[in-house]
N, C-alpha and C positions, 0 to 999 in steps of 0.2 A: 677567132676569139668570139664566144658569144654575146650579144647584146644584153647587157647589164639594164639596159630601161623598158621599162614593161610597157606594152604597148597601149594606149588611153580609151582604145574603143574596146579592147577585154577589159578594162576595169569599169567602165560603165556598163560595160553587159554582165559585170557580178554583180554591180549597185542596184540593178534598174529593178529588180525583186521587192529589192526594201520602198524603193522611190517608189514603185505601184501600188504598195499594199500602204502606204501614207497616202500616197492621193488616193487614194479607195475610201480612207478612213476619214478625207477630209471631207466626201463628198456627205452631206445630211443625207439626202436619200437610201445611199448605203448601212451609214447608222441607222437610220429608224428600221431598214431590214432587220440588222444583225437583233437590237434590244424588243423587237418582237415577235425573234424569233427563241431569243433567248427568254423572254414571259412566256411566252405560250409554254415554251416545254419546261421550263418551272411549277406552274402552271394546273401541267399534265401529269406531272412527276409527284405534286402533290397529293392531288385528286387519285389517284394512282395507289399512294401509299396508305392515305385513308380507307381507300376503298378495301383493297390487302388487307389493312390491318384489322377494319371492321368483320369482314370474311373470316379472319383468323378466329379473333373472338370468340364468334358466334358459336362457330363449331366446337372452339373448345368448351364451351359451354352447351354444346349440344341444343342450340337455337333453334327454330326451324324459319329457316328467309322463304320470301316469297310472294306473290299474292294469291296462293292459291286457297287462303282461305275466306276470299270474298262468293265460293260458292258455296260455299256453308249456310245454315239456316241462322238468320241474325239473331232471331227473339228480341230484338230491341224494342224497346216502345217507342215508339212517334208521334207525338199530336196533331199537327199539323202536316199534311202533304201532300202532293198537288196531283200525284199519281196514287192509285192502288197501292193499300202496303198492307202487310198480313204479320208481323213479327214469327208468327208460329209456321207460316209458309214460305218467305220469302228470304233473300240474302243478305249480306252483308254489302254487296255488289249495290243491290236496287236499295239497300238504308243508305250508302256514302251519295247515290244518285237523289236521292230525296234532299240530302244534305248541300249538295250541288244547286238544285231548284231553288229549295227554301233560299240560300246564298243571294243565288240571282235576281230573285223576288222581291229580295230588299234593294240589291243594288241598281237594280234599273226603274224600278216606282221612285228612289232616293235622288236617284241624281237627275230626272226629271222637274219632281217636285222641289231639291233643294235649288237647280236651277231657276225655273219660277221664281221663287219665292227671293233667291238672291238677288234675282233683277231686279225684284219690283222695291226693295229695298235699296239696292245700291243708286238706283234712279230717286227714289225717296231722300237720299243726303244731301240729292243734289239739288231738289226742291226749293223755288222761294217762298214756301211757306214754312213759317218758322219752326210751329210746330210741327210738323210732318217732317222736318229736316230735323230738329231735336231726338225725335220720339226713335226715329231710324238709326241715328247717332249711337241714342244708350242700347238701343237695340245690338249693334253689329259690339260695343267696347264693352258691355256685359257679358252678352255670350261664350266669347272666344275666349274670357279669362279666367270661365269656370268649366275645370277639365268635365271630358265628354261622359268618362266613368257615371261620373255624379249627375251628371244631368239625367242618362239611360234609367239610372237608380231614382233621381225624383221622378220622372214618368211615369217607370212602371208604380211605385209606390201611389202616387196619385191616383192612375188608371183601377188598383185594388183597392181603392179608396170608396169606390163609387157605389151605388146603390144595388143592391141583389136585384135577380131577374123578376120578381115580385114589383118590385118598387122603381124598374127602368125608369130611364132618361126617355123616352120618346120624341118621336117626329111622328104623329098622326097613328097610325097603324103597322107601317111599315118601316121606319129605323128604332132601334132601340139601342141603348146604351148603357151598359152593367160591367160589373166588376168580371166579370166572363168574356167580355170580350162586345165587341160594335156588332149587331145585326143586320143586316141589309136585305133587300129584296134581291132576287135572283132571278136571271133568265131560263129556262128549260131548254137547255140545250140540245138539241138534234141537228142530224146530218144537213137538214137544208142550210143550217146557220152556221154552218161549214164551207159551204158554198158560196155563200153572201160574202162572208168573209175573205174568203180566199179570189172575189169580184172586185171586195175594196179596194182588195193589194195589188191586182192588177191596175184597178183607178188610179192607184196612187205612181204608178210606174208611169202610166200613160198621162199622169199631171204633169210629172216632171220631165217627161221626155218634151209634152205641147211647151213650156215654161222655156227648155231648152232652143226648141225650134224656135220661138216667139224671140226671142235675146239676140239667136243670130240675124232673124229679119231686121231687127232693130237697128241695128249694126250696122247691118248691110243697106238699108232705107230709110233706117231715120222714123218708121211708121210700125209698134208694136202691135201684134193680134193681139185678143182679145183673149184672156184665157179664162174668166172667169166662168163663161160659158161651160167652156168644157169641161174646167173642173167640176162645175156642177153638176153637167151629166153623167162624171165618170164615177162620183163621189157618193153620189147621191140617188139619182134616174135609176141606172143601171143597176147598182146593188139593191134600190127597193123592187125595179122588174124584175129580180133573180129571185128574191124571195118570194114574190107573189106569184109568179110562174110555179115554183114548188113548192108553193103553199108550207110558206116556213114559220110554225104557229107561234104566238106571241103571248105565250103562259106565262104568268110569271108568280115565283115563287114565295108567299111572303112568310116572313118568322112566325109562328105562333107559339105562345107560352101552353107549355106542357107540362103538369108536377112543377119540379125547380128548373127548370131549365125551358129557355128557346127551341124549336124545332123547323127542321127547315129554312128555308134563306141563304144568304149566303155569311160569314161567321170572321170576323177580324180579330182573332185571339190577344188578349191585353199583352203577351211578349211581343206578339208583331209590331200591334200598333206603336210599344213604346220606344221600340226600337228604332222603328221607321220615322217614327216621329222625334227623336232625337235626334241621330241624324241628318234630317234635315234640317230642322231648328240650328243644330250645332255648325255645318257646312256652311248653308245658306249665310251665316255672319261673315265666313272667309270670302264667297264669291262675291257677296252685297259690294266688299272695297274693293275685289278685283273689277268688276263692272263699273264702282264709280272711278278709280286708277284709269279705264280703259276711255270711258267716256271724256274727263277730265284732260286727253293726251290728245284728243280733236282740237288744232287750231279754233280758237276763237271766231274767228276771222270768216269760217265753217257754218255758222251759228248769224252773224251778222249777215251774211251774203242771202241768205236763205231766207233770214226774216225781212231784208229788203225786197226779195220779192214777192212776199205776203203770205208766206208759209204760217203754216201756226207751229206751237214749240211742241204739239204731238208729232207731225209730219214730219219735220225739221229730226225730232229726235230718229222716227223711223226710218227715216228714208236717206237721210243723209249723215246724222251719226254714228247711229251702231252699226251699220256697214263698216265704216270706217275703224270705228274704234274694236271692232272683232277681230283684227291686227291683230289688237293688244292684250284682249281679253283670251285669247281661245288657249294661247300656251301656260299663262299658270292656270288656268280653269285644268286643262288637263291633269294637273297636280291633285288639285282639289275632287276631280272623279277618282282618282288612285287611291287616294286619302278614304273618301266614304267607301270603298269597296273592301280595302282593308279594316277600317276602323266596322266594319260590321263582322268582326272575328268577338268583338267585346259582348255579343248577342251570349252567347255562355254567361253571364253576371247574369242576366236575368232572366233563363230559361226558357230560351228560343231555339229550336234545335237547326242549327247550319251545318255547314261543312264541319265547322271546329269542333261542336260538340258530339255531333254523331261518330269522328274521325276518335275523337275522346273514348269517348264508351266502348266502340270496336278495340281500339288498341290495348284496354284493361282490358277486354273480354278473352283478346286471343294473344294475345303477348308480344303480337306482330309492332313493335313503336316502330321501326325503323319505315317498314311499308307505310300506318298512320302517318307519320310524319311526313312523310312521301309523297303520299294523294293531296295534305293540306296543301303544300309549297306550290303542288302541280296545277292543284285549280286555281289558288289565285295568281300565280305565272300567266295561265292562261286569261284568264279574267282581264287581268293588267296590261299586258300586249295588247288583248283583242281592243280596251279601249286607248291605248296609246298608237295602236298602227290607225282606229277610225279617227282619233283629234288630230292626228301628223296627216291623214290625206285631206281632212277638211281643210285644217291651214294653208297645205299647200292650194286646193282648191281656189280659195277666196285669196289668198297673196297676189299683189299687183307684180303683174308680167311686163318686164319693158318692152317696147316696141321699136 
């Protein structure tokens, strides 16, 4: 007679399927596999369908994709730019590259200078003098609550404000200042001073490598080299014996008034300035609280220990604070370089030709929007990385290491 009871180790080897794939599902590890794997091809499946269906489109409207019409001859006009441009010679290609320069022109003089200017302002709040802590105050709570649009617009309007080439603003002979734009004096550029140049930047490698060396000695002895020395040979010595060795001439160029206009010099177009000059004005209010936030979040304690042993509150701040407090300050600062490189797309409002505007004009020219659109996202993607991967290595650079 056959056995009527089923045997317990085949019913657990039916069960043990469902018992694995529950402990599978209870492990988090597992889940965060499956749900990113299941976003990504979501995801892709998206991107996917747009892509298809933009294709489809196009075609049936008989579009033409592509970017091959950046070899074409642009005819754009250009005011300002920083390479050779010919509209009647040159591309489409070398207007979006002028467009790229101009871009970059504003953003790296912008976040230089708004830096400055936010330090010396957010250290200003924290002043005990009262007025100088007042004046910084309405400075940083005025700025930031009047949008940037407006500010860009009262600049340049101001800047058109200004006296004809006739009637400049001057500094002596050689600055002037008109409704046309800031004149300057100019260096005569040649190959020697290419040289000099290209001597600096080696100086400046070989500062930071002695600076380097000098920290480990320190370290390692307790007794710092001297590096001021070398800097000053590598900075200074060195680049004027390279230029005096190639007799690298020192002409320089001053403006002189011609008919209506300035001739010669070198030419700071009222878009730029106002631009650039807004920007920073407008910035420099957000970084001024981040600097004093950063400063403010140094122990007390940091500040008495230091003037105990007879520091004054200039050394104290350099040497002991903002070290410390760049913890604090470097990651929203990073925000705020993001912010000025974008917010200088708003250069279209008052006829500054960038990435945005020249990308503008190509795309009505050739009908290409999808490529226009394209190239804009691509440069300031790239833009935005390049300074988000240099403020993520600095952080990491300067963050304390346990030992």
């Amino acid at each position: 007679m056959a056995d009527t009871h089923a045997d317990p180790r085949m019913s657990s080897a039916r069960s043990s399927p469902k018992r694995s794939m529950s402990f599978a599902w209870s492990d988090p590890a597992f889940r965060a596999i499956v749900w990113q794997v299941l976003i990504v091809g979501v995801v892709v499946g998206v991107i996917w369908y747009l892509i298809s269906n933009t294709a489809n489109n196009l075609a049936a409207r008989r579009i033409a994709t592509g970017f091959g019409f950046m070899d074409r001859i642009a005819g754009i006009p250009i005011g300002e730019s920083m390479i050779p441009y010919n509209p009647a010679e040159h591309t489409y290609g070398r207007a979006l590259l002028i467009g790229v320069l101009n871009t970059l022109k504003v953003a790296v003089i912008g976040v230089v200078l708004a830096t400055l200017l936010g330090t010396v302002i957010g250290i200003g709040r924290l002043s005990k003098n009262w007025l100088v802590a007042k004046i910084t105050a309405f400075y940083v709570e005025t700025i930031r609550d009047i949008p940037l649009l407006l500010q860009l617009l009262f600049w340049y309007t101001l800047l058109q404000g200004l006296p004809s080439p006739k009637q400049a603003l001057r500094i002596g002979d050689a600055v002037f200042l008109t409704n046309r734009g800031l004149k300057l004096p100019l260096l005569v550029w040649e190959w020697q001073h290419t040289m000099v140049l290209a001597t600096l930047a080696v100086g400046l490698v070989g500062v930071f490598l002695w600076s380097k060396h000098a920290k480990q000695r320190q370290d390692a002895t307790g007794v710092r080299p001297a590096t001021w020395p070398i800097g000053c040979g590598l900075l200074i010595a060195l680049p004027a014996i390279v230029g005096i060795v190639l007799g690298a001439p020192l002409e320089i160029e001053l403006p002189v008034l011609r008919g209506f206009n300035f001739q010669g010099g070198l030419t700071i177009s009222p878009e730029y300035f106002a631009l650039l000059l807004g920007l920073v004005v407008y910035t420099a209010g957000y970084i001024a609280e981040i600097v004093r936030s950063g400063i403010e979040a140094v122990a007390r304690g940091q500040w008495e220990a230091a003037g105990a042993l007879g520091l004054r509150s200039g050394m104290v701040l350099r040497l002991i604070v903002l070290p410390q407090a760049l913890r604090v300050i470097i990651p929203p600062m990073t925000s705020q370089y993001l912010n000025l490189t974008k917010n200088s797309s708003l250069a279209v409002a008052i006829g500054f030709q960038d990435i945005v505007s020249i990308a503008n004009t190509t795309l009505n020219q050739t009908g290409q929007a999808i490529e226009g659109i394209a190239v804009i996202m691509a440069v300031y993607l790239t833009i935005s990385l390049s300074i988000s991967l240099f403020m993520n290595w600095y952080n990491a650079h300067i963050a304390l290491v346990e030992r």
